[in-house]
C-alpha positions in Angstrom: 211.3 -48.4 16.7 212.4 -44.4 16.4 209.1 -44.3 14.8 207.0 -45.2 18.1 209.7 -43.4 20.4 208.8 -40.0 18.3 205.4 -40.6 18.7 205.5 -41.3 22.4 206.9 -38.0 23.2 205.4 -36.1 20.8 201.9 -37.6 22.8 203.7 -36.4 26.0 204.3 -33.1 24.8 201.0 -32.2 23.3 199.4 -33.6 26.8 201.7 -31.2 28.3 200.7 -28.6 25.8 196.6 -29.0 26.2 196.8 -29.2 30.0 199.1 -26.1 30.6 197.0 -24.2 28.0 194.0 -23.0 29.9 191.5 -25.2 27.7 190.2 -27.0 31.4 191.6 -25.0 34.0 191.9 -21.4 34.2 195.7 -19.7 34.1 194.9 -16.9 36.9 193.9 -20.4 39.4 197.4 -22.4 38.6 200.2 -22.1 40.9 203.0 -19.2 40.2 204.9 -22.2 38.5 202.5 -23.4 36.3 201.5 -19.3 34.8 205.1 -19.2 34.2 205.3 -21.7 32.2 202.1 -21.3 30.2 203.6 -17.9 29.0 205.7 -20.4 27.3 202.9 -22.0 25.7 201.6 -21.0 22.0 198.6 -23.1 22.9 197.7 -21.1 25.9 197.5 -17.7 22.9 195.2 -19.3 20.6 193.0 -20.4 23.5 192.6 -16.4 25.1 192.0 -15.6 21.7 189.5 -17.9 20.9 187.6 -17.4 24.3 188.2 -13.5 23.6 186.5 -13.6 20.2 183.8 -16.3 21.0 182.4 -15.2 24.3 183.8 -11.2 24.6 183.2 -9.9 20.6 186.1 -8.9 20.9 188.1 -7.4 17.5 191.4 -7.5 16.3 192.3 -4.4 18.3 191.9 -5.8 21.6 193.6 -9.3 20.5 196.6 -8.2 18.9 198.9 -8.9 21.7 197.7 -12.7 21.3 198.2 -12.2 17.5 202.3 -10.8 18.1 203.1 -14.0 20.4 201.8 -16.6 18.0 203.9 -15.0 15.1 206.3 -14.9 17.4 206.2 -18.3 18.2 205.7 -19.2 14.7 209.2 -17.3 13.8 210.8 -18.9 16.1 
């Protein structure tokens, strides 16, 4: 039973996760609430990096920012 309770909310929170991250909705378009709360969001990093790198060429330079919060995150 704690088996299927953990796994329940761990669904919840990675729901949470991939629709706050900007994978289907741009984070400049959400409400004030919603950026706020994606700056919160590891996800939301790895996704502007990805996006940075894929479609921009962009180099390590311009995505170190990104690079410092996922650490950061992965401290933490």
């Amino acid at each position: 039973m704690p088996t299927q309770q953990s796994m329940l909310v761990s669904f919840f929170v990675t729901m949470i996760f991939n629709l706050l991250s900007g994978l289907y909705t741009p984070i400049e378009s959400m409400p004030a609430w919603a950026q706020m709360i994606t700056r919160f969001n590891p996800v939301s990093y790895f996704i502007e990096v990805m996006r940075m790198v894929m479609l921009k060429g962009s180099g390590l330079v311009d995505i170190r920012y990104h690079i410092l919060a996922m650490f950061g995150f992965a401290f933490f």
